[in-house]
N, C-alpha and C positions, 0 to 999 in steps of 0.2 A: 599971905594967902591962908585963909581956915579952913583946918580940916576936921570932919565931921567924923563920928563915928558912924559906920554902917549896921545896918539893923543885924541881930544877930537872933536866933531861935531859942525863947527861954526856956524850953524842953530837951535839948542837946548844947546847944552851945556854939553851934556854927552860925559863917555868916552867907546870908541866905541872898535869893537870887532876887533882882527887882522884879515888883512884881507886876504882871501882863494880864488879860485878859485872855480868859479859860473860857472858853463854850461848852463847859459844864454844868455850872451851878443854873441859876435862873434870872439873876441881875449882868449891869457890866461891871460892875466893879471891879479892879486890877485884885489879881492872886496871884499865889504861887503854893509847891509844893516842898519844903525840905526834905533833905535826903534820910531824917529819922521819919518821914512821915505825917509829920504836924501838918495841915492847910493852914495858910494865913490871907485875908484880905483885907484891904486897905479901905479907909473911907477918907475921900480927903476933906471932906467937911466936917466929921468930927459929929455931926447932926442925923447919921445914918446907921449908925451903930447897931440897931436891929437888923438891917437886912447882912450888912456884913455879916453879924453872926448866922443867920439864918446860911447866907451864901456859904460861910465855911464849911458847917455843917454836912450840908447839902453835897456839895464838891467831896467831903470825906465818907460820906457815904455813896460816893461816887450814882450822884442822881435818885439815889433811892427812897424816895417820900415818907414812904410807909416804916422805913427803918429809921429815921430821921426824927420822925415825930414819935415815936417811942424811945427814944435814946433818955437816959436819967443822967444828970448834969454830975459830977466827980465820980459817977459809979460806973459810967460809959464810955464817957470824954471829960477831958482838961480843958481848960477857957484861958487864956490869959491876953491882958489887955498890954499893946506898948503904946505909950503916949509922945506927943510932937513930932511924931514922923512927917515926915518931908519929902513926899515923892520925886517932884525932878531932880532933887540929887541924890534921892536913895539913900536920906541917912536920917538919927537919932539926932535933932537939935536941939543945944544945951538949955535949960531951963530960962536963961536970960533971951533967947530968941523965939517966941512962943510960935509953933504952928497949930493950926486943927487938928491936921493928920490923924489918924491912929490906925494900926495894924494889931486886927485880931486874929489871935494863934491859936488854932482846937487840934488836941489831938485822940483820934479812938483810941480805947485799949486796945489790946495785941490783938486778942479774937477777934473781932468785930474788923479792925484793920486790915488782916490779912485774910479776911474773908471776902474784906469788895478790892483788894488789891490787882486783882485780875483786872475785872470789870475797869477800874479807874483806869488801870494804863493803856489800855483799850480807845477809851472817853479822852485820854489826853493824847493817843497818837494820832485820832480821829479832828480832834482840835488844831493840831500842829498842822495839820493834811490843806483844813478846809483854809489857815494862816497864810499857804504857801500858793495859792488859787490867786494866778494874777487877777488883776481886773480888765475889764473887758467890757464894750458896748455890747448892748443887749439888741441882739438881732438874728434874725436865722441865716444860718451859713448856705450857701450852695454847692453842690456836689461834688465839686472841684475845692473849694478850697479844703472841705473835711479832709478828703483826698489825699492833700496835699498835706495837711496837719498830720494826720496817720500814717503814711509814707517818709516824712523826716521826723519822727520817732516825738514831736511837741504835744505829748500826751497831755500837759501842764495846762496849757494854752485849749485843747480840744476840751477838758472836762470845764476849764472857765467859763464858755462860751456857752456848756449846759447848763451852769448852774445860774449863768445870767438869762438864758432862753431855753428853758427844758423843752422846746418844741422844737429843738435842734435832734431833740434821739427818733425823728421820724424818717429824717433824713439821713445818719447814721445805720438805722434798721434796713434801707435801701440797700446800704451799700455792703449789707451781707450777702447780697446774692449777686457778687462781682465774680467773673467767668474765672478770675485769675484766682490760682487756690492759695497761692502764697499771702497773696493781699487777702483773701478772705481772711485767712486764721490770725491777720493780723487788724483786722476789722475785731474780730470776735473777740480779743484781749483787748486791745482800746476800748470796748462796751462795758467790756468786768471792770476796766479803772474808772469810767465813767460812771456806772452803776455804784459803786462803791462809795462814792460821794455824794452822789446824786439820793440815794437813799437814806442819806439823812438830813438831809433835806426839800426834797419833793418825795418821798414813799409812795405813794400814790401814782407818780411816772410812772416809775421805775414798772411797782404790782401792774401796771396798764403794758409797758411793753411789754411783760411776760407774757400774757395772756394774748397779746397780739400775735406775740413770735409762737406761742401753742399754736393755735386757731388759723396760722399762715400754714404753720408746716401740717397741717390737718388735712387743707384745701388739698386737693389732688391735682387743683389747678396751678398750683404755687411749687416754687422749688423749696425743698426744705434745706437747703445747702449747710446754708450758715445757722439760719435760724435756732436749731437744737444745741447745737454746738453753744449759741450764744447761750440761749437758757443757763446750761450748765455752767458757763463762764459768770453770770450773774449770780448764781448760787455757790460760785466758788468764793466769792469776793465780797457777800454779803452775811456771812457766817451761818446762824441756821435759820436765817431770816423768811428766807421762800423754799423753804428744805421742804416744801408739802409739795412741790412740782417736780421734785425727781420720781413719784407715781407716776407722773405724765411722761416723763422721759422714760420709764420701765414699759411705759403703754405700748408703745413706739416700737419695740424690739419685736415686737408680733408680726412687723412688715418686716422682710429682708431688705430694701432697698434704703431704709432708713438705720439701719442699724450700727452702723461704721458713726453718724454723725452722734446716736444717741451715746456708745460708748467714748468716744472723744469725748464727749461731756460730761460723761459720770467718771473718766479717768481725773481729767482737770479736778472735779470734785474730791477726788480719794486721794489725789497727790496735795493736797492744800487742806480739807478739812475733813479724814477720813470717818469721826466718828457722826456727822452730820449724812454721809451713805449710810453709815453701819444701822441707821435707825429704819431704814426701810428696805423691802424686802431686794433685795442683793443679791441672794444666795439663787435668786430665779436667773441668772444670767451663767448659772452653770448649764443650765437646760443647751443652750447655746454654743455650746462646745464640742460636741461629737458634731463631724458630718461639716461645719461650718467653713469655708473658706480661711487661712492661715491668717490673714487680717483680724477677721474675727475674734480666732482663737488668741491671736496675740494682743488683741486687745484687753482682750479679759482676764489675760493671763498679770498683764500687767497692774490692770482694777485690782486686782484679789494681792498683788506683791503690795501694793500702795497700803491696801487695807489689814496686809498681814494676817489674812485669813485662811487657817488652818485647812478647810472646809475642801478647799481645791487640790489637795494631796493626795487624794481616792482617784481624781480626774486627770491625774499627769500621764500615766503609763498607754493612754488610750490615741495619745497624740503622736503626730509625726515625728521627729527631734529635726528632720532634714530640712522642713520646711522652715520658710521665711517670710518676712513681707517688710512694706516700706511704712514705716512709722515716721508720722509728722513732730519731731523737735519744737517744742513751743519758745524753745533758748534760742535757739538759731535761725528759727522759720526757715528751716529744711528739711527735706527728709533726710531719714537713712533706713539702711537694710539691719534687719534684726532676725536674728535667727531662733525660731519657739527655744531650742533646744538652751541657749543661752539664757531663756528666761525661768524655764522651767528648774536649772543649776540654781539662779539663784532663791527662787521660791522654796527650794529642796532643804538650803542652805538655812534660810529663815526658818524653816518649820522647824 
């Protein structure tokens, strides 16, 4: 039996992982990432050797064009060519066995690396996500089976089916205004995992339901139940992507009857991406605080702990401590009783 050496990183020294296809760069070409940071990609014809470089490139400036085509070759990144690689068995073969193969290896300097460092791990968790998306005939579900998928927790299988028929989120948006609140709240989080996917690859959907679930919960004819609720849930999951629609969700606080739905969405938002609120006006949701039902106030008490904002410490002494209300758990899709006085300690605690 012969054994092969496996490719190793001529920038560190390790031996490096086979390499996969990355839905980052612009080609398919198999890649990978070492843990010193190098990109490397394969060409296994040996006759493609520009886009490989172009692709590593690309993948280490994690997608960035403009920064890519200005980079200067030894003064930016390192290039290094390995030759006879051998992809189905993932090794260096000896000069007597000649293959095509070759694995090109670029790496940025430090600055420049650790500046799209972020961004890339991002692009590659986003990668691994859309990897994990079984497959699925493309067809639109009927309102039983969604149902059914969002009820046994096969969130895997529910985002498949959008991303094989995105005319499935028409049918999904129905079923935010189901009587039962349990299942609603758990409609509105299957939509943020669905959304989340779905936005990188149909963007366009996704910008189309928002504007629907605005324009429904507008209608005075419409129940805005879920509707707002989802908004927020989509803006939680899509980082500061539609962050221009928590205006619309501040709109909303001017009707009392909408208010409970619009702060559930801006809490979702300030617990997962708080400084995507902090950029629009927030601090009008203190207006809302005297006078307000203890729901209210605990709602927003809790907005401002998520956000760690100072701003709210003027406004504690004005509230009840005795009062309570029932706050919906997104962990457990139940409520529980919460008492202001308990949130205001730890807001107090924070400041």
């Amino acid at each position: 039996m012969k054994l092969y050496s496996p490719p190793t990183c001529p920038f560190c020294g390790r031996v490096i992982a086979k390499p996969t296809y990355l839905s980052v760069g612009f080609s398919d070409l198999e890649a990978g990432i070492c843990e010193c940071g190098s990109v490397y990609v394969c060409d296994v014809t040996g006759f493609n050797r520009g886009t490989a470089f172009v692709e590593a490139l690309l993948i280490a400036c994690a997608g960035d064009w403009d920064l890519a085509w200005n980079l200067e070759y030894n003064e930016d990144y390192k290039e290094i060519w390995i030759e006879n690689y051998d992809l189905p068995s993932h090794s260096i073969m000896p000069p007597s066995e000649k293959r095509r193969g070759v694995l090109c290896f670029l790496k940025l300097v430090d600055e420049i690396r650790s500046a799209k460092e972020l961004k890339l791990k991002k692009l590659l968790e986003r990668s691994n996500q859309e990897k994990e998306i079984p497959k699925v005939e493309k067809r639109k579900l009927n309102k039983n089976e969604m149902k059914d998928l969002i009820e046994n927790g096969k969130i895997s299988l529910l985002i498949a089916y959008h991303v094989a028929e995105p005319l499935n989120l028409n049918i999904l948006q129905k079923l935010l205004y189901h009587p039962e609140i349990t299942f609603r709240k758990k409609v509105v989080v299957a939509l943020g995992e669905v959304a989340k996917v779905l936005v990188n690859i149909y963007p366009e959907k996704v910008l189309d339901l928002l504007k629907r679930l605005i324009y429904a919960s507008a209608d005075s004819a419409a129940s805005a139940w879920g509707a707002l609720e989802a908004v927020g849930e989509i803006i939680r999951n899509t980082e500061d992507r539609f962050s221009i629609f928590i205006k619309n969700l501040l709109a909303f606080m001017n009707y009392p009857e909408y208010r409970p739905y619009v702060l559930y969405a801006l809490y979702r938002v300030a617990e997962k991406n708080p400084q995507v609120l902090k950029q629009h006006s927030y601090l009008k949701l203190l207006n809302y605080l005297e006078g307000s039902p203890p729901e209210i106030q605990g709602l927003i008490l809790k907005i401002f702990e998520k956000l760690n904002s100072k701003e709210i410490l003027s406004y504690l002494n004005t509230l009840d401590l005795e009062k309570d209300f029932e706050f919906f758990n997104y962990e457990t899709f139940s409520f529980e009783r919460v008492f202001l006085k308990d949130l205001i300690e730890n807001i107090k605690k924070e400041g």
